[in-house]
C-alpha positions in Angstrom: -37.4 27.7 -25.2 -36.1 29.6 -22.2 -36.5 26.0 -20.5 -34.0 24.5 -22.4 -31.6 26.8 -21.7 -32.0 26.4 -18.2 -31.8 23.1 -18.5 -28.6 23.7 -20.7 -27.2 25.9 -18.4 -27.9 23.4 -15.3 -26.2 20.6 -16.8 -23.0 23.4 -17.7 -22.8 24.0 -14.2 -22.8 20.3 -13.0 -20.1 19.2 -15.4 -17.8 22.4 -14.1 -18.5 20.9 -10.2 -17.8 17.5 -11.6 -15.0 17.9 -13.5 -13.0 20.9 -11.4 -14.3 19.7 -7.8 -14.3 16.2 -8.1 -11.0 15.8 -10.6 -9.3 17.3 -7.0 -10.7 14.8 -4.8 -9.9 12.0 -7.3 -6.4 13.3 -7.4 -6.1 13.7 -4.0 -7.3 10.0 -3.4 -4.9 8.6 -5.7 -1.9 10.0 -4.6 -3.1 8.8 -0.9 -3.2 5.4 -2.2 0.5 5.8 -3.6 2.0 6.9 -0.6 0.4 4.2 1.4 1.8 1.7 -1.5 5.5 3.1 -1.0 5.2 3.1 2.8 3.7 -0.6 2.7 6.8 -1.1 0.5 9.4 0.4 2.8 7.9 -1.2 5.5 7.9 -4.6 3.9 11.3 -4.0 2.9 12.7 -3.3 6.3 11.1 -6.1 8.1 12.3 -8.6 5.9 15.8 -7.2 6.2 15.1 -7.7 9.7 14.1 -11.0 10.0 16.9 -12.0 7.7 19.2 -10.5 10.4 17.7 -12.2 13.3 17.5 -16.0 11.0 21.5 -15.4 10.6 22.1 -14.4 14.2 20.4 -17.8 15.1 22.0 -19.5 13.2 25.3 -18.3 14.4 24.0 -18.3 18.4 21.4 -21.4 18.5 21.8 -24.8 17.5 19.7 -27.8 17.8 15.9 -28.7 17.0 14.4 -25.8 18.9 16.9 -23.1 16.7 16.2 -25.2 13.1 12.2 -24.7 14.4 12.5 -21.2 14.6 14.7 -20.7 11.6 12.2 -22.5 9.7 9.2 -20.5 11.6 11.2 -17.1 10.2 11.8 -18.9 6.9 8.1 -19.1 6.1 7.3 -15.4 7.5 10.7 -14.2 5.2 8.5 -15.5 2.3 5.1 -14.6 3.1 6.4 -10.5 3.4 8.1 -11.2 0.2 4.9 -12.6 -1.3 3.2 -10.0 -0.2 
């Protein structure tokens, strides 16, 4: 009899751990993943303003084949950061 209540008591003490010490950590990992999504975001953000800025600049300070290259080139990287 006393066994089960060791056994009781065991199990008692693994689900406080588990659900006090690991609930923490889970927390703690989520909100890590958050702030990297916002920062990936902000990041995203601002380089694509960027390269908008430098695909108008072009366009106002290049001309010819080699400037539509490029502005195509930045095009395609404009919508990759916005795909991704």
């Amino acid at each position: 009899m006393i066994d089960i209540f060791d056994d009781i008591k065991k199990n008692i003490e693994k689900m406080i751990v588990r659900y006090t010490v690991a609930n923490g950590a889970i927390t703690t990992t989520e909100n890590k993943k958050q702030m990297v999504g916002v920062t990936i975001d902000a990041t995203t953000d601002t380089t694509s303003q960027r390269i908008a800025g430098v695909t108008s600049h072009l366009a106002d300070s290049f001309q010819g084949k080699w400037a539509g290259d490029v502005r195509k080139k930045l095009e395609v990287c404009h919508k990759e950061l916005d795909n991704f």
